[in-house]
N, C-alpha and C positions, 0 to 999 in steps of 0.2 A: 936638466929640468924634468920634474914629473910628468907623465904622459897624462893629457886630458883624459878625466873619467870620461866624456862624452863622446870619448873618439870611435867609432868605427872600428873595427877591427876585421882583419880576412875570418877572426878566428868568429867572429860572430857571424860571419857571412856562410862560411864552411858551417855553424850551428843550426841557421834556420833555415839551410839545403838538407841539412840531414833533417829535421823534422818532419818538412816538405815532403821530400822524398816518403820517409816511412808513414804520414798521415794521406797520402794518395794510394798508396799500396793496400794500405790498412781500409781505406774507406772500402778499395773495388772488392779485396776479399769478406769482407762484410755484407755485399751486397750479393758474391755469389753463395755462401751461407744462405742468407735470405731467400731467392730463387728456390735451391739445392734443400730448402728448409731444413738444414744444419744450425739448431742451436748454440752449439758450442763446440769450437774445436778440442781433439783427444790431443793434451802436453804430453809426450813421450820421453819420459825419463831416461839417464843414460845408461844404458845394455838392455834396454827391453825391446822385444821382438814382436814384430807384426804378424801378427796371422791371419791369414782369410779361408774359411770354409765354405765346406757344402754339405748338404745334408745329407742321407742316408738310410734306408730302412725301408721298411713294407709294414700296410695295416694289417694284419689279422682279422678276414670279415668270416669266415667259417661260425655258419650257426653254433651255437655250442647249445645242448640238450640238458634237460632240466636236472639241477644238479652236480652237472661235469663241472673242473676249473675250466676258466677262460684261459685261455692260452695268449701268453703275453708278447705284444707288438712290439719290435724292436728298433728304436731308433738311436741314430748317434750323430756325434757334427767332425766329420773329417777335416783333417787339414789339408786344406786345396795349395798354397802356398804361401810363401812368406819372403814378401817382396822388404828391399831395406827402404829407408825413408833419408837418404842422401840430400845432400848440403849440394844448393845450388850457388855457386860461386862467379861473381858477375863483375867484370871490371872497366873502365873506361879513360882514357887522358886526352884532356882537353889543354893544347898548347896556348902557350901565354900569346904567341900571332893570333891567334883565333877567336882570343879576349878581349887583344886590343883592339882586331880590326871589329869586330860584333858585336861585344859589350859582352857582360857577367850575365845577361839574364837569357839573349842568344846564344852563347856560345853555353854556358853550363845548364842552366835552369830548364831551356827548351831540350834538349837534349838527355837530360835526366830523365825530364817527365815520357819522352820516348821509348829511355830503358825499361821504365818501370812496367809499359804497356809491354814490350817485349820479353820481360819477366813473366807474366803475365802469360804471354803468347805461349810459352813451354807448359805453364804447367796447363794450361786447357789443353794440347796436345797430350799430356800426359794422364789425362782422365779421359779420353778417348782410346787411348792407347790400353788400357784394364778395362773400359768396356767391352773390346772389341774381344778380351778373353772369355765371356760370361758364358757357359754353358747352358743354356736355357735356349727355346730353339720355337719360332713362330712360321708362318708363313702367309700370302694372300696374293691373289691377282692382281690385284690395286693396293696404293699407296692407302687409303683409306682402309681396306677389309686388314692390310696386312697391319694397321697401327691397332685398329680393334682387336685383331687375334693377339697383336701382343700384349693387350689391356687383360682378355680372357685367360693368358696364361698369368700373367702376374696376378690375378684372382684367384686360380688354383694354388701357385706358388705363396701368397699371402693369404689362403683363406679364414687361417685361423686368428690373423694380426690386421690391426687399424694401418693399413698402409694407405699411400699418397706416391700415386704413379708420374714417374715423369721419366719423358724421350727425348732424341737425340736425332735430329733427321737431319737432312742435307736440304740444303733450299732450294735445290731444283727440282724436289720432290714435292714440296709443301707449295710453291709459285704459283700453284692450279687454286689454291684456297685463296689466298691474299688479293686477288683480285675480286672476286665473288663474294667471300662472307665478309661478316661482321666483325673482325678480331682485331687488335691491336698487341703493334710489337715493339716491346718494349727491350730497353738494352742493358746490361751489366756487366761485370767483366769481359767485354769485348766480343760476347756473343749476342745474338736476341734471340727473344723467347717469349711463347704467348700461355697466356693463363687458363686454363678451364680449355686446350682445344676439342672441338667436338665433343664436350663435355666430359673427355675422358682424362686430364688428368694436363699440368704441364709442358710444355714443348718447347723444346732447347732445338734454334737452329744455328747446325753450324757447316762450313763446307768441310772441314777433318772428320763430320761421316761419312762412309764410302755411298754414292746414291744407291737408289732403290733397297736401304738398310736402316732398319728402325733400331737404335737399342731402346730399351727399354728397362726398369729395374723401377723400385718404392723409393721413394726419399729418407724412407728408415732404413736403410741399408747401405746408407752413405756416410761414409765418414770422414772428417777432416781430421788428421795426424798433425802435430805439430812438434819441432825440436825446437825448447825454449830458446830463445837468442838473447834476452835478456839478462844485459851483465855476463859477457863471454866473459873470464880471465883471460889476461893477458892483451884483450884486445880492445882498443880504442875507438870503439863504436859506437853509436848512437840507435837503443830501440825505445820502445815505450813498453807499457805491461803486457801486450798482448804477445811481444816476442815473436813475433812473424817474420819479421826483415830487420838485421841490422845492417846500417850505414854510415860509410865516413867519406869525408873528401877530405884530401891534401895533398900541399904542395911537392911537388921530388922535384928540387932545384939542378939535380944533375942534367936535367934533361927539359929544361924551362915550361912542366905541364904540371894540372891540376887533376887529379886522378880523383875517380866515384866508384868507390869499393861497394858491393851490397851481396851479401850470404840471408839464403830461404834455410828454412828445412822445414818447406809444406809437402803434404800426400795428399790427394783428395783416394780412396781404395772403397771399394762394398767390403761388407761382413759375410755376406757369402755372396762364391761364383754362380751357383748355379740361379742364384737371383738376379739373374740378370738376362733377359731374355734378348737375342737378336734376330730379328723380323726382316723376312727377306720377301721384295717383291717380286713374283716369279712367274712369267703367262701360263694360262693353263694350258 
């Protein structure tokens, strides 16, 4: 007998986990976009190489006298390094006991949405982790003086460009403001972060900054790298267009479990090192 069109299938169920899955991923990286005011991620075609710079050079301010040539300023953009943009590979199996005693939506769906946070959890680690290389360099007695001076160096460092400053402080640095002003903190990809603080510019708190350590850098100098995932060959995954996350679940009956596959290939990198300033709070 033909199988009811209106049946249920696992193969539908394993469908609208993998949507799930990649329409929660997809919402939080949109939102850190948003915050990070990254309009669009950079798709990274395959065998191109990342590079990150710093600048380089000296003005030429020597009066020059009537008549003489001006003597020409030399600048250049170094290559500071060139990190790869690697495949985060992420696996999980959930036993058929675990389904039956908890149900499909405990046992897989709660669970999922855990990973996806946990996914998550890396790569904000990993945009901490290339802050902490920036070569740019602040200081201040206070939490306060020392976010200002990293405001005043990203003013030199951007003076000639519309940039949009945003920081990275540790919350038991900033816990002195939250109780006294005005500000509200709002959440996105599993960090919070306030708008306009002190009027200088965004602030990203998170604890993976070391305390009394501000980074600091422009929002134009951020970029999101992306390794398309849409339509792998060969593999049986589920993404949508933006190609951020693909995912699949299924069954391996050798071993009575429901396995949640999901490959990134996100970078959040600056365009250049030295734009990125690290502000350290130090007594006088």
């Amino acid at each position: 007998m033909a199988a009811d069109a209106n049946l249920i299938t696992y193969a539908d169920l394993a469908q609208v986990q993998n949507v799930e899955f990649v329409n929660k991923f997809d919402g939080n990286i949109n939102k850190l976009m948003q915050v990070l005011g990254i309009l669009q991620p950079i798709t990274m075609a395959p065998g191109t190489q990342l590079n990150i710079y710093k600048t380089s050079g000296t003005l030429k301010t020597a009066p020059v006298a009537e008549g003489d040539e001006i003597p020409l300023s030399k600048y250049s953009n170094v290559l500071a390094a060139s990190p790869a943009l690697t495949f985060g590979k992420y696996r999980k199996a959930t036993s058929i006991e675990a389904i039956q005693k908890r149900g499909y939506d405990q046992a897989v769906t709660k669970t999922d949405n855990k990973m996806v946070r946990d996914i998550q959890k890396g790569i904000r680690t990993s945009i901490y982790t290339f802050l902490a290389t920036g070569t740019g360099t602040a200081t201040g007695t206070t939490f306060q003086i020392a976010i200002a001076n990293a405001w005043a160096a990203l003013q030199t460092k951007f003076e000639d460009d519309d940039a949009t400053p945003v920081y990275f402080v540790n919350p038991l640095d900033i816990a002195g403001y939250l109780g006294t002003a005005a500000v509200t903190l709002q959440t996105a990809f599993g960090f919070s972060y306030i708008e306009n603080f002190l009027g200088l510019g965004t602030v990203i708190v998170a604890s993976d900054v070391p305390q009394k350590t501000v980074y600091a850098t422009a929002q134009e100098n951020l970029n999101l790298y992306n390794a398309d995932l849409t339509g792998l060959d060969g593999f049986d995954m589920y993404s949508d267009e933006t190609g951020y996350i693909a995912v699949a679940h299924d069954t391996v009956l050798k071993n009575g479990t429901l396995e949640t596959i999901a490959y990134t290939g996100l970078g959040l990198f600056p365009e250049y090192l030295d734009r990125i300033v690290k502000a350290t709070v130090a007594a006088a």
